[in-house]
mmJSON file of the N, C-alpha and C atoms, coordinates in Angstrom:
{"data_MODEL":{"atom_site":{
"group_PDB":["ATOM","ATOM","ATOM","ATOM","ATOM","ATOM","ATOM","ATOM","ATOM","ATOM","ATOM","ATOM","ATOM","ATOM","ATOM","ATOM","ATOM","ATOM","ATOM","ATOM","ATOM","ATOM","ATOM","ATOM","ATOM","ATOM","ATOM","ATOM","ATOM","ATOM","ATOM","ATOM","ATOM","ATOM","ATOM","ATOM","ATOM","ATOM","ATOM","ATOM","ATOM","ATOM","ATOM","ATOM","ATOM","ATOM","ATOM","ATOM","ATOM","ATOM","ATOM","ATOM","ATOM","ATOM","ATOM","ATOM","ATOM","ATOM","ATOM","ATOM","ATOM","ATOM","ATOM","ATOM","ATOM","ATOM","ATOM","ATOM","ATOM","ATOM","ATOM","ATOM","ATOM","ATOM","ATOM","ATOM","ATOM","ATOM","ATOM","ATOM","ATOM","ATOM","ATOM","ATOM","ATOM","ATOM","ATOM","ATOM","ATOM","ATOM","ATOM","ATOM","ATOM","ATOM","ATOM","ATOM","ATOM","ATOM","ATOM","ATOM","ATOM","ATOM","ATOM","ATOM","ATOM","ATOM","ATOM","ATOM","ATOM","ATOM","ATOM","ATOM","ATOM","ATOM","ATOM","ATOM","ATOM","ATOM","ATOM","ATOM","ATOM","ATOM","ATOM","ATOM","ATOM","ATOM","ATOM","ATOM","ATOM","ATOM","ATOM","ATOM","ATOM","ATOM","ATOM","ATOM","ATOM","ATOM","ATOM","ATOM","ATOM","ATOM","ATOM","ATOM","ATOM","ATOM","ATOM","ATOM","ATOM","ATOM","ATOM","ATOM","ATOM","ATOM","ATOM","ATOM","ATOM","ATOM","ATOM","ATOM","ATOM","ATOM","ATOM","ATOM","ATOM","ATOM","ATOM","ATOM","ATOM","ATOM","ATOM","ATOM","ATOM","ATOM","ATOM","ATOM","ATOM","ATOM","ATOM","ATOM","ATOM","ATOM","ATOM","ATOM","ATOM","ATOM","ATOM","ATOM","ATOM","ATOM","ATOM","ATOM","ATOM","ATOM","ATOM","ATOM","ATOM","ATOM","ATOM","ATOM","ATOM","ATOM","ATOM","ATOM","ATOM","ATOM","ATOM","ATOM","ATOM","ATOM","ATOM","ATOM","ATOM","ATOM","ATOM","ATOM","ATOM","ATOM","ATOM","ATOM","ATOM","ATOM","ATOM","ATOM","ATOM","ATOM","ATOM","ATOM"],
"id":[1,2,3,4,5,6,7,8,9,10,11,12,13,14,15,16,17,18,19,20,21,22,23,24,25,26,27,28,29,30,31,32,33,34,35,36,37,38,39,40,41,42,43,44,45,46,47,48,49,50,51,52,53,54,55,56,57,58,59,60,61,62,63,64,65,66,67,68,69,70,71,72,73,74,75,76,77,78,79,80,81,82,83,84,85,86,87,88,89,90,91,92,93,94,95,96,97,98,99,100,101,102,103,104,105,106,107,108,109,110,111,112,113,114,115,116,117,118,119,120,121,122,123,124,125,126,127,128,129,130,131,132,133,134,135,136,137,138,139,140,141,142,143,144,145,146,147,148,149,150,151,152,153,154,155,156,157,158,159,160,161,162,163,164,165,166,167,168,169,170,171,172,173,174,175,176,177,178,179,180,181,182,183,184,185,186,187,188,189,190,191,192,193,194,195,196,197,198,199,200,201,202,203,204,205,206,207,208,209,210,211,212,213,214,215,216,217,218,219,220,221,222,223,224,225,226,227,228],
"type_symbol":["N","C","C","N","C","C","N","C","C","N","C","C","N","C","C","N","C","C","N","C","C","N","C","C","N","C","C","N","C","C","N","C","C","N","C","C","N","C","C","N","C","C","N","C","C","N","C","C","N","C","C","N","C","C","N","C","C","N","C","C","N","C","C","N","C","C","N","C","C","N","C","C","N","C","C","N","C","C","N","C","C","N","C","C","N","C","C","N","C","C","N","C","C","N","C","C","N","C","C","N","C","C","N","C","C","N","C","C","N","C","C","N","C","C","N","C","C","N","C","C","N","C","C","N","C","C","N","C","C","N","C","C","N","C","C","N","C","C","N","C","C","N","C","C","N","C","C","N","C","C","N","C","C","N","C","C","N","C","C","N","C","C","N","C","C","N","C","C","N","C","C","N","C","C","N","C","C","N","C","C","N","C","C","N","C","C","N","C","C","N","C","C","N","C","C","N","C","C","N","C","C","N","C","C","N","C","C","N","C","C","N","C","C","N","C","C","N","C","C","N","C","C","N","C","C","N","C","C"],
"label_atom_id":["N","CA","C","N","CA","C","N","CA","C","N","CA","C","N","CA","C","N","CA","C","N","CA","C","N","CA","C","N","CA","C","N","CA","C","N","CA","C","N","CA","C","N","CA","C","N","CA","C","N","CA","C","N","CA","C","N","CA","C","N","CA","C","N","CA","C","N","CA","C","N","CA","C","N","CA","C","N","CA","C","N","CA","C","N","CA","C","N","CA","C","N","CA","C","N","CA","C","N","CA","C","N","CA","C","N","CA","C","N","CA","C","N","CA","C","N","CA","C","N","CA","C","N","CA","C","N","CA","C","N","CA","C","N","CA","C","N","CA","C","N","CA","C","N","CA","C","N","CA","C","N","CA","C","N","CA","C","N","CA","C","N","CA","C","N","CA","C","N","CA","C","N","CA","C","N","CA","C","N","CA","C","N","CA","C","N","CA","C","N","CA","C","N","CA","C","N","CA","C","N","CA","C","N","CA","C","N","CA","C","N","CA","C","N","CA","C","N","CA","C","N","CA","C","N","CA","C","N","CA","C","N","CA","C","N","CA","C","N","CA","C","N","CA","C","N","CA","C","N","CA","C","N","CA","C","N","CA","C","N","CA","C","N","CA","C"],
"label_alt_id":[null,null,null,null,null,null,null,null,null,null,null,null,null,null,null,null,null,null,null,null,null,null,null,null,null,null,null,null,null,null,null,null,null,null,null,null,null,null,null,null,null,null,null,null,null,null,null,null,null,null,null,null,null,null,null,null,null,null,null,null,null,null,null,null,null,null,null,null,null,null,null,null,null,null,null,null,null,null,null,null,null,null,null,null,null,null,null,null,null,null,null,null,null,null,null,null,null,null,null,null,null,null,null,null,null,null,null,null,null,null,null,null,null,null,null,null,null,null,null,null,null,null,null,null,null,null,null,null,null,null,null,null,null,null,null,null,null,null,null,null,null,null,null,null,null,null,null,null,null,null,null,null,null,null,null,null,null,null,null,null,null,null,null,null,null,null,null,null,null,null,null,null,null,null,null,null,null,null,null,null,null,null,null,null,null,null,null,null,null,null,null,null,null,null,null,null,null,null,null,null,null,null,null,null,null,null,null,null,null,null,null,null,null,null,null,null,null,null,null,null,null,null,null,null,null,null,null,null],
"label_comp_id":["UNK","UNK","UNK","UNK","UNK","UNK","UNK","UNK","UNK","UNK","UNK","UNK","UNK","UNK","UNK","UNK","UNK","UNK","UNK","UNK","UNK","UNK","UNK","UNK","UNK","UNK","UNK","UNK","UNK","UNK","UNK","UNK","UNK","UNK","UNK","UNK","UNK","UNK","UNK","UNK","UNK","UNK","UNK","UNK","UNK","UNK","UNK","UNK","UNK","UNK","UNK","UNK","UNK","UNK","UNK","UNK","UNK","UNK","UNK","UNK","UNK","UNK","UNK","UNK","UNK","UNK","UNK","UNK","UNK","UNK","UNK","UNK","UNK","UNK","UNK","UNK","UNK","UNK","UNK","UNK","UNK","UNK","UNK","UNK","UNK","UNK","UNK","UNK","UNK","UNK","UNK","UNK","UNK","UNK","UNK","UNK","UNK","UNK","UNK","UNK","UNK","UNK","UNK","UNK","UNK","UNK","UNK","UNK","UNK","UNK","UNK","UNK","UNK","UNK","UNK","UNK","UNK","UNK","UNK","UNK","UNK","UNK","UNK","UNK","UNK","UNK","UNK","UNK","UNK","UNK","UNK","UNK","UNK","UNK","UNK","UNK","UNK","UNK","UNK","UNK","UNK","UNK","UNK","UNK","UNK","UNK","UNK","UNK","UNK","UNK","UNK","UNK","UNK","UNK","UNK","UNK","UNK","UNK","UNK","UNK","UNK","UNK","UNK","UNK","UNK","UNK","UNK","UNK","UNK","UNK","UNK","UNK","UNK","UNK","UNK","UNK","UNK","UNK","UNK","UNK","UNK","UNK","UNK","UNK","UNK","UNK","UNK","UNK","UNK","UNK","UNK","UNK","UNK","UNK","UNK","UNK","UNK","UNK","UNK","UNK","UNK","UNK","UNK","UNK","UNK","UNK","UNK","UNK","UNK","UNK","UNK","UNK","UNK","UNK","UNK","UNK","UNK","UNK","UNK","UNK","UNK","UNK","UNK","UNK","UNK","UNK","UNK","UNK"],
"label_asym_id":["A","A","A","A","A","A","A","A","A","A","A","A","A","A","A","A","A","A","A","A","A","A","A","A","A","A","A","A","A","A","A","A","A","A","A","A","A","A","A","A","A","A","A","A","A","A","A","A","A","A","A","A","A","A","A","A","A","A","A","A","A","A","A","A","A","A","A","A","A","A","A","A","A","A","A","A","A","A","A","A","A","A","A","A","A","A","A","A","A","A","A","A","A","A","A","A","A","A","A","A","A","A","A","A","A","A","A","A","A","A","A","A","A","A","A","A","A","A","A","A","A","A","A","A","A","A","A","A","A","A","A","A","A","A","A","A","A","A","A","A","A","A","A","A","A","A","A","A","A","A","A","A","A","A","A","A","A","A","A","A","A","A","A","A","A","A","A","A","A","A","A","A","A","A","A","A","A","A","A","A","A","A","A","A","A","A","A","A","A","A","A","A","A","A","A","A","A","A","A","A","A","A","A","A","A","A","A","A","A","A","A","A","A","A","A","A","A","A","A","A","A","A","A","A","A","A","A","A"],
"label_entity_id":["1","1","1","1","1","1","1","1","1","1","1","1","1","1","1","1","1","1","1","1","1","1","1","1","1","1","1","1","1","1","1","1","1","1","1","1","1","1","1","1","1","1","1","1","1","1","1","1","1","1","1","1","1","1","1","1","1","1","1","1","1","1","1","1","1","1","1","1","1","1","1","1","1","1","1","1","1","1","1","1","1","1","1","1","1","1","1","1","1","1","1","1","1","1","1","1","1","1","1","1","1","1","1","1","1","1","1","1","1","1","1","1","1","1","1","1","1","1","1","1","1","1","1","1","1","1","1","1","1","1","1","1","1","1","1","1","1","1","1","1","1","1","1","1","1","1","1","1","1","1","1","1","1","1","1","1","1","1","1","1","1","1","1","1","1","1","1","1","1","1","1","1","1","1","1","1","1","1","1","1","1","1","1","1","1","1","1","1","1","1","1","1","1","1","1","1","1","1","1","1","1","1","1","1","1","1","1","1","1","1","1","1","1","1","1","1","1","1","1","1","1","1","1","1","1","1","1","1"],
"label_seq_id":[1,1,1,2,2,2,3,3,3,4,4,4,5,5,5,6,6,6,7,7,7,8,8,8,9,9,9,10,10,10,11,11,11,12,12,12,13,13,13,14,14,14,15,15,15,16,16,16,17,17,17,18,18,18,19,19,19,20,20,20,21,21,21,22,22,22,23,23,23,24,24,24,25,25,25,26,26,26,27,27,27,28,28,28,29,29,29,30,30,30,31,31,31,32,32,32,33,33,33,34,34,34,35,35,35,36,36,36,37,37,37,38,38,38,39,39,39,40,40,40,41,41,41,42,42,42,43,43,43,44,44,44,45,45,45,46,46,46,47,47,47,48,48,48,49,49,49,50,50,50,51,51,51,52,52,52,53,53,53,54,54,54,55,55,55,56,56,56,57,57,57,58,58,58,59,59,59,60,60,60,61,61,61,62,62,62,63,63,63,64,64,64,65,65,65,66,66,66,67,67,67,68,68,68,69,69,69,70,70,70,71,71,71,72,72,72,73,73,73,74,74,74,75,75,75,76,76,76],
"pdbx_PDB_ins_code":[null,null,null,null,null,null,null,null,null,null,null,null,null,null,null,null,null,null,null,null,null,null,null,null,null,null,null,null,null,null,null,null,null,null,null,null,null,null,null,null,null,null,null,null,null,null,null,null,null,null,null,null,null,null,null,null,null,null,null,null,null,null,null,null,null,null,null,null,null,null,null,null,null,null,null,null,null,null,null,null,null,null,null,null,null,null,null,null,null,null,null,null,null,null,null,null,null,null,null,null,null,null,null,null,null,null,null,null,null,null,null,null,null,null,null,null,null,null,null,null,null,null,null,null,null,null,null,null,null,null,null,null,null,null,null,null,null,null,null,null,null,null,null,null,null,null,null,null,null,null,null,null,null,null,null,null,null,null,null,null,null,null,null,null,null,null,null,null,null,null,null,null,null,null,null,null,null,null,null,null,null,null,null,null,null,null,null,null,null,null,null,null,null,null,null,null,null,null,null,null,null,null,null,null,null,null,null,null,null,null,null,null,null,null,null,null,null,null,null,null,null,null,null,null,null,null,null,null],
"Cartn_x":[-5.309,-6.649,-7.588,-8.364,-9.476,-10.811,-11.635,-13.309,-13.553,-14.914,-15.409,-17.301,-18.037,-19.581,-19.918,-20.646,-21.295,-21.702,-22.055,-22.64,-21.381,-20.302,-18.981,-18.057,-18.299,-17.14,-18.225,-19.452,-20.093,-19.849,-19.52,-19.068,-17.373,-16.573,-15.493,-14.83,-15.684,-15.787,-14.292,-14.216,-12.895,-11.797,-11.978,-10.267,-10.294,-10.897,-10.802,-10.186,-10.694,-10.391,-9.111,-8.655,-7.031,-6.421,-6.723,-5.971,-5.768,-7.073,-7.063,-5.742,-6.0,-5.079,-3.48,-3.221,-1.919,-1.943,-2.516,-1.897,-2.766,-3.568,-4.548,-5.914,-6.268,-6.996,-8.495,-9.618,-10.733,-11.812,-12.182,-13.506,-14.454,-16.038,-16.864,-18.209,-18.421,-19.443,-20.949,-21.863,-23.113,-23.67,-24.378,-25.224,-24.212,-22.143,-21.864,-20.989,-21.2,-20.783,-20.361,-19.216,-18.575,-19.158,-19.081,-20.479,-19.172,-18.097,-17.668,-16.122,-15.542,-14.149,-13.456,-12.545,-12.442,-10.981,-10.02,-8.601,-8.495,-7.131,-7.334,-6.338,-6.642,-6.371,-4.839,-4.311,-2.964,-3.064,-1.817,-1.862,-1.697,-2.21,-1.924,-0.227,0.426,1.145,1.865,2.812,3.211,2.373,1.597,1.091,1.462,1.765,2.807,1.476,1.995,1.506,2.156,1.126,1.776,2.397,3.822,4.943,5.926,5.795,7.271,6.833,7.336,6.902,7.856,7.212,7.613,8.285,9.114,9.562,9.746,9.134,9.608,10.791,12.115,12.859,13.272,11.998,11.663,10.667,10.548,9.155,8.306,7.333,6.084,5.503,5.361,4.774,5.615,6.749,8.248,8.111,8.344,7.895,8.945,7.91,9.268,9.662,10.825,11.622,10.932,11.116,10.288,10.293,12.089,12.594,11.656,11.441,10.756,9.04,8.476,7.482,6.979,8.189,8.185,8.203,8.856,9.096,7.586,7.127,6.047,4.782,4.598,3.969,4.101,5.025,5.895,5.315,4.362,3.873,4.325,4.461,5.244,4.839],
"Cartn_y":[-40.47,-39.997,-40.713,-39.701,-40.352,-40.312,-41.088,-41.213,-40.597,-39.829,-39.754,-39.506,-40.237,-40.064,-38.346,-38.273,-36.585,-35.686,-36.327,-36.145,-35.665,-36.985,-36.6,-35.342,-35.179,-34.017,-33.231,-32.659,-31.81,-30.763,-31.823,-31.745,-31.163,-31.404,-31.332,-30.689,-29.741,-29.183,-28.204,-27.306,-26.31,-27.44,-28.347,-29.281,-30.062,-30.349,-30.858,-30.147,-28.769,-27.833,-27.251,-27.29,-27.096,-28.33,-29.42,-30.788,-30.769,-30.409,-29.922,-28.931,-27.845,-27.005,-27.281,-28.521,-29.061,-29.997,-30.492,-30.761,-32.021,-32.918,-33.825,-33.994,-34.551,-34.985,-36.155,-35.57,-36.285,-36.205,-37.84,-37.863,-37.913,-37.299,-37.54,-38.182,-39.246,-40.313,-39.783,-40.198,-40.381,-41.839,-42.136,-43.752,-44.948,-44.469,-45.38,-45.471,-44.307,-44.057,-42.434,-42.473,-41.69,-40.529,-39.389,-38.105,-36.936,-36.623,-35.523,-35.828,-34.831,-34.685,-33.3,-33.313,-32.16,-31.702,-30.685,-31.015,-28.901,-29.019,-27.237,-26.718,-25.524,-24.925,-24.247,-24.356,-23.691,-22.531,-21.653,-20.945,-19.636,-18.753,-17.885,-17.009,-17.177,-16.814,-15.545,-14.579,-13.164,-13.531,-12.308,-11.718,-10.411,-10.958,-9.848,-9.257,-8.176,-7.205,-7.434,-8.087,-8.21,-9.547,-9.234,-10.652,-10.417,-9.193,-9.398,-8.428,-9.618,-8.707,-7.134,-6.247,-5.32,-4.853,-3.999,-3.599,-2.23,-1.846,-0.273,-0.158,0.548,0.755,1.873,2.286,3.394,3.076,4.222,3.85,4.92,4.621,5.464,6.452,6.39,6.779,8.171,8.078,9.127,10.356,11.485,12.934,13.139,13.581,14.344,15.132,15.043,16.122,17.722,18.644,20.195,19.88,20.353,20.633,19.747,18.488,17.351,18.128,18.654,18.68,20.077,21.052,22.41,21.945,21.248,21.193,20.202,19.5,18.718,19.929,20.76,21.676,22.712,23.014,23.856,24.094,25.553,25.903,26.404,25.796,27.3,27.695],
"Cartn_z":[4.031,3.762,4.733,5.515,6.265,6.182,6.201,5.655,7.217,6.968,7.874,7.884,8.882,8.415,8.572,7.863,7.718,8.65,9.838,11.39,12.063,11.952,12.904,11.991,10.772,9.97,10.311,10.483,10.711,12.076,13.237,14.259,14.533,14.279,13.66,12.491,12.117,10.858,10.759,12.046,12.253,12.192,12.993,12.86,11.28,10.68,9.415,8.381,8.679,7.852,7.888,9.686,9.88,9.079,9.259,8.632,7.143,6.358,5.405,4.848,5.504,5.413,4.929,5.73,6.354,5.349,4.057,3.344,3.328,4.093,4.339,3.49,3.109,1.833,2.933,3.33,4.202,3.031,3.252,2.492,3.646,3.013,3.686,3.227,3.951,3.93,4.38,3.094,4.014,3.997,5.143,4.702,4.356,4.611,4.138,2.817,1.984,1.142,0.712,0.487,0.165,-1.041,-0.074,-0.837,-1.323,-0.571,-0.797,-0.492,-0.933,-0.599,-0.082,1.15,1.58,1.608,0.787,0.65,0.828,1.4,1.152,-0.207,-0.491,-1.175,-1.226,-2.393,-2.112,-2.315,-1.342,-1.049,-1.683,-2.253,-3.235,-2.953,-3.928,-4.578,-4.437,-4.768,-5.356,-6.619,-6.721,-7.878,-8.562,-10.012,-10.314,-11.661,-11.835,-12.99,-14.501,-15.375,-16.857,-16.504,-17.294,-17.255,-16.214,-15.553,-15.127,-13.48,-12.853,-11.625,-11.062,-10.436,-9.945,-8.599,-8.923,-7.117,-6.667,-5.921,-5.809,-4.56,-5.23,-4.318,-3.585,-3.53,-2.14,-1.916,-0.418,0.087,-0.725,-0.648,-1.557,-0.587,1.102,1.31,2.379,1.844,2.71,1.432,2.65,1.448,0.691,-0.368,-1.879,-1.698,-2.231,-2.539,-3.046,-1.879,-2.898,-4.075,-4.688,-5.701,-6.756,-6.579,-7.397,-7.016,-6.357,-6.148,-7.009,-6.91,-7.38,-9.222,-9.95,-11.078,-11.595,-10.457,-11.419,-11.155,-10.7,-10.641,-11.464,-12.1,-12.626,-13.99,-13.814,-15.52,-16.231,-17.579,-18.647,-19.863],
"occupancy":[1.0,1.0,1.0,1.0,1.0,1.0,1.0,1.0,1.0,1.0,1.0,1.0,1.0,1.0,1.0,1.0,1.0,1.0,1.0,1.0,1.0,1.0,1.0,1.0,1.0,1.0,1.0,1.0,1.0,1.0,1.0,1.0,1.0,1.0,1.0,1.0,1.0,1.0,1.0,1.0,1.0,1.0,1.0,1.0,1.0,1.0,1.0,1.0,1.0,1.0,1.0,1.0,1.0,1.0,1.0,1.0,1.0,1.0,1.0,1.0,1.0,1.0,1.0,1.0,1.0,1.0,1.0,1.0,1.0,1.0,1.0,1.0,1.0,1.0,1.0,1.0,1.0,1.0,1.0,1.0,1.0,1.0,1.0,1.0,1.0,1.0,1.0,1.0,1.0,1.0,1.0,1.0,1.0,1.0,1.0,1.0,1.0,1.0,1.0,1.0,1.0,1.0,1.0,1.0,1.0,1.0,1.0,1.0,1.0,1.0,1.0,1.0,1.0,1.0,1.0,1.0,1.0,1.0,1.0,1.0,1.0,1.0,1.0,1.0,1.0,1.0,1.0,1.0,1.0,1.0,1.0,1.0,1.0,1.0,1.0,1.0,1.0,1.0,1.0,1.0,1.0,1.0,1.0,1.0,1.0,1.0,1.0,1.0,1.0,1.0,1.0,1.0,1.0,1.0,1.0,1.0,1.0,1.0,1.0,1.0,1.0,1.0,1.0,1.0,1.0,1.0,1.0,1.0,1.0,1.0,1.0,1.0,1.0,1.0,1.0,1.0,1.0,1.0,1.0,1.0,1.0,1.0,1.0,1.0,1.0,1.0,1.0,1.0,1.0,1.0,1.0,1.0,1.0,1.0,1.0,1.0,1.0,1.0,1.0,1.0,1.0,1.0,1.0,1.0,1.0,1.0,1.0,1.0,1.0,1.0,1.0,1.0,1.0,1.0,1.0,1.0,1.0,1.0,1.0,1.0,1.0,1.0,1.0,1.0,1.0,1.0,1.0,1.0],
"B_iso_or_equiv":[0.0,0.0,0.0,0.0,0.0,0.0,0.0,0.0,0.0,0.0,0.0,0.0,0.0,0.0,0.0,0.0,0.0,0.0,0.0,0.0,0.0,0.0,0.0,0.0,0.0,0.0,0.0,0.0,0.0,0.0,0.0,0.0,0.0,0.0,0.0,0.0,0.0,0.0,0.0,0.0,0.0,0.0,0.0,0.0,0.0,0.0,0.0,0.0,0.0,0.0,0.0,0.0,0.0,0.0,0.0,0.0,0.0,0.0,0.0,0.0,0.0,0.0,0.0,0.0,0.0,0.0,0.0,0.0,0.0,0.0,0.0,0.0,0.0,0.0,0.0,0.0,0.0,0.0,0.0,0.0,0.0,0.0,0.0,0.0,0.0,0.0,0.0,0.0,0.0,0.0,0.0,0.0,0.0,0.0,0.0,0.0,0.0,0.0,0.0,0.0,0.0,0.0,0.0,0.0,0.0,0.0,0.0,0.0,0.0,0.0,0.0,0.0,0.0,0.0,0.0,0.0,0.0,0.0,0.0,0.0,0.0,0.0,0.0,0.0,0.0,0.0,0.0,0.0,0.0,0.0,0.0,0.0,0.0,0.0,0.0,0.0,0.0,0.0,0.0,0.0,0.0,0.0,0.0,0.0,0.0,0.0,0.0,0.0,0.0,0.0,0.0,0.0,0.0,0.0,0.0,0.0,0.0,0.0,0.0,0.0,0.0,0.0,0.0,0.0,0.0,0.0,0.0,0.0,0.0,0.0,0.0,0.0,0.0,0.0,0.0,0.0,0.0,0.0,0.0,0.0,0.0,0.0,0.0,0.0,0.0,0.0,0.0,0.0,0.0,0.0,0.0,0.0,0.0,0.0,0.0,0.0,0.0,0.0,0.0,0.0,0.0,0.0,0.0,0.0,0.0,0.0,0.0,0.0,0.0,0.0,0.0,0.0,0.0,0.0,0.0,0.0,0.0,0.0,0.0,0.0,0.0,0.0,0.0,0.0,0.0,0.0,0.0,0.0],
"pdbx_formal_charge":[null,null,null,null,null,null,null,null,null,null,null,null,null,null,null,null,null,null,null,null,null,null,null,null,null,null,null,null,null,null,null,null,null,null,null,null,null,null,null,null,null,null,null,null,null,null,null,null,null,null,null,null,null,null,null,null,null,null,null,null,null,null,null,null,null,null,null,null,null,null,null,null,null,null,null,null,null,null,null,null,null,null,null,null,null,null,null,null,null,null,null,null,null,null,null,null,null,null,null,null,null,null,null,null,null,null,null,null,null,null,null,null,null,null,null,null,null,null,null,null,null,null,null,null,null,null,null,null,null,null,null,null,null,null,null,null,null,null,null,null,null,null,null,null,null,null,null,null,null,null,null,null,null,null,null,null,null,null,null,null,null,null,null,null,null,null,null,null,null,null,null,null,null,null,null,null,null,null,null,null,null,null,null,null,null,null,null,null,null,null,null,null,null,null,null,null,null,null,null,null,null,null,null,null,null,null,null,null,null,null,null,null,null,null,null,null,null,null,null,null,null,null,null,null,null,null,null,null],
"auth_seq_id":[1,1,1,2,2,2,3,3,3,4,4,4,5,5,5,6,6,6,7,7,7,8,8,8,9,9,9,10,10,10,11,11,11,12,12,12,13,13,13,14,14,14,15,15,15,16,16,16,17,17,17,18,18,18,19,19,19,20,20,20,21,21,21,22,22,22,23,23,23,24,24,24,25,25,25,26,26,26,27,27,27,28,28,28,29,29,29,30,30,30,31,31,31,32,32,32,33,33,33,34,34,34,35,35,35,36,36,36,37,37,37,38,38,38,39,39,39,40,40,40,41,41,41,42,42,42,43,43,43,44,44,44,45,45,45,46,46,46,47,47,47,48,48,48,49,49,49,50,50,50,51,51,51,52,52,52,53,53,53,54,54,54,55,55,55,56,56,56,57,57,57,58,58,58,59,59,59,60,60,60,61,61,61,62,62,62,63,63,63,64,64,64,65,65,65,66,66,66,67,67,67,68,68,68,69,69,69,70,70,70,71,71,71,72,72,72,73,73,73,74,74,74,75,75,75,76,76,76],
"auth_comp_id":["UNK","UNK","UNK","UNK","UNK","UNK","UNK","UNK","UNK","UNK","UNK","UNK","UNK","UNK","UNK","UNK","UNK","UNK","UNK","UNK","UNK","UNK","UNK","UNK","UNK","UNK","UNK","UNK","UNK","UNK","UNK","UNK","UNK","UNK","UNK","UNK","UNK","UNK","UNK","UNK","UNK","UNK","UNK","UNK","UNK","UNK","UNK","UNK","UNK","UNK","UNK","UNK","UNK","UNK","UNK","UNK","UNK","UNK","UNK","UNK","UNK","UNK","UNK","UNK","UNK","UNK","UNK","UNK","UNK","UNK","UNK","UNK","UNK","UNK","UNK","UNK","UNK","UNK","UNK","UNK","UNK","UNK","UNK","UNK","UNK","UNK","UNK","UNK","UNK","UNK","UNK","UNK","UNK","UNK","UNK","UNK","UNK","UNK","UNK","UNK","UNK","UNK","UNK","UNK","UNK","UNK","UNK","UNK","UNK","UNK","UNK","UNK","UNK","UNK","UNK","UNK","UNK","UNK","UNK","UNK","UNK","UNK","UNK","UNK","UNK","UNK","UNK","UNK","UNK","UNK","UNK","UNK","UNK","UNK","UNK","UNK","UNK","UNK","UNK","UNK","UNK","UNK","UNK","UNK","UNK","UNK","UNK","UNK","UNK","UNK","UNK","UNK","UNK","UNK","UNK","UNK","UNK","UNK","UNK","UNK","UNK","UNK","UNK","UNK","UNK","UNK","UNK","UNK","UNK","UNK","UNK","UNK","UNK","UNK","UNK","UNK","UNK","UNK","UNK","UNK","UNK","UNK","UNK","UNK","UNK","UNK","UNK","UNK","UNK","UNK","UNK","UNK","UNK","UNK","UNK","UNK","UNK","UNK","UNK","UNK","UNK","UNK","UNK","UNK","UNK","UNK","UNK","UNK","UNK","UNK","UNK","UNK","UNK","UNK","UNK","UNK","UNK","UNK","UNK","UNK","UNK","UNK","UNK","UNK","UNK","UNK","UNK","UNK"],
"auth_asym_id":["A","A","A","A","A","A","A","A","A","A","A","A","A","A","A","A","A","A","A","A","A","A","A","A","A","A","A","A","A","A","A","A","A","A","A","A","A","A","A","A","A","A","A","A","A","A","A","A","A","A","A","A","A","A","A","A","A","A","A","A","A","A","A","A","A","A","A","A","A","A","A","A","A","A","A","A","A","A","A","A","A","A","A","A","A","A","A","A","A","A","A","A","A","A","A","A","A","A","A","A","A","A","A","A","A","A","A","A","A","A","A","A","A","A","A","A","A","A","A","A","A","A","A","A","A","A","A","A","A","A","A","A","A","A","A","A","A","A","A","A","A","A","A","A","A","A","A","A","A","A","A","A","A","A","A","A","A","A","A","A","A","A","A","A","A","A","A","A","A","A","A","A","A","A","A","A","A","A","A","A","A","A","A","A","A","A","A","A","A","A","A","A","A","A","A","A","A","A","A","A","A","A","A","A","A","A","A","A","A","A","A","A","A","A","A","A","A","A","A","A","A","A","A","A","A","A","A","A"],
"auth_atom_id":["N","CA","C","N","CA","C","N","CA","C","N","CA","C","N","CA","C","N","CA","C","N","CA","C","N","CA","C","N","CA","C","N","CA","C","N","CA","C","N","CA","C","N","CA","C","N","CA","C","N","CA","C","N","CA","C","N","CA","C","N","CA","C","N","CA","C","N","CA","C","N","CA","C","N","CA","C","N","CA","C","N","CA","C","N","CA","C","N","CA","C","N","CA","C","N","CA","C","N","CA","C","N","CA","C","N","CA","C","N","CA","C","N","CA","C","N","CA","C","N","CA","C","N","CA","C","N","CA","C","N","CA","C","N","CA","C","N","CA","C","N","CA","C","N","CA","C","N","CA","C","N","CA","C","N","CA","C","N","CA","C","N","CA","C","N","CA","C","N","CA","C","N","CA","C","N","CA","C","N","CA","C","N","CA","C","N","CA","C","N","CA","C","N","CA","C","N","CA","C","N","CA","C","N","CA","C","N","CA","C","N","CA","C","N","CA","C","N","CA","C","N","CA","C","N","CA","C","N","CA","C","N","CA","C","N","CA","C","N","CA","C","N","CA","C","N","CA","C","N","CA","C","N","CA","C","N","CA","C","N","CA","C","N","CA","C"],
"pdbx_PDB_model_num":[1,1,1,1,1,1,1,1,1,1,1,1,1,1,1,1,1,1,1,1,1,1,1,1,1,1,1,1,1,1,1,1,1,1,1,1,1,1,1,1,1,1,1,1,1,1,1,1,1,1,1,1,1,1,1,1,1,1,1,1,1,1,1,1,1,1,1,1,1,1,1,1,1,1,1,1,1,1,1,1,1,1,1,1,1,1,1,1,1,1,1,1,1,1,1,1,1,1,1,1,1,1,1,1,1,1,1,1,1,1,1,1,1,1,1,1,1,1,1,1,1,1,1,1,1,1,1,1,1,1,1,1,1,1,1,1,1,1,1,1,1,1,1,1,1,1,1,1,1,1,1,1,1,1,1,1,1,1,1,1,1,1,1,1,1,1,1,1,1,1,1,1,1,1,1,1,1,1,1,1,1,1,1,1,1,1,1,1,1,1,1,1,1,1,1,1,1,1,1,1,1,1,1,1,1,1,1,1,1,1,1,1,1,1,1,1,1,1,1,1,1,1,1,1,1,1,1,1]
}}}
């Protein structure tokens, strides 16, 4: 963990934030004393629907079948 005054992380703001990123934990000082803390965020996840996540094993976006297209159309 590295302190740094408010002027120089101000300056430095993009590389802190890569360091951050990377798992690095920077405090930042004003006057001397320690004002803030700068750590990154983990990284979001698979997000699943309900309890149980999902998979589609086709593609969604490859054409249907007529026959499938003719029957969901299909009035009686």
């Amino acid at each position: 963990m590295r302190t740094l005054q408010l002027h120089e992380a101000k300056a430095r703001l993009s590389e802190l934030v890569e360091a951050a990123l990377n798992g690095e934990e920077i405090i930042i000082s004003r006057h001397g004393k320690p004002v803030a803390k700068l750590v990154g965020l983990a990284k979001p996840g698979c997000r699943e629907l309900g309890f149980y996540p999902i998979r589609f094993e086709s593609n969604l976006l490859e054409p249907t079948d007529s026959e499938l297209i003719e029957a969901f159309y299909k009035q009686e």
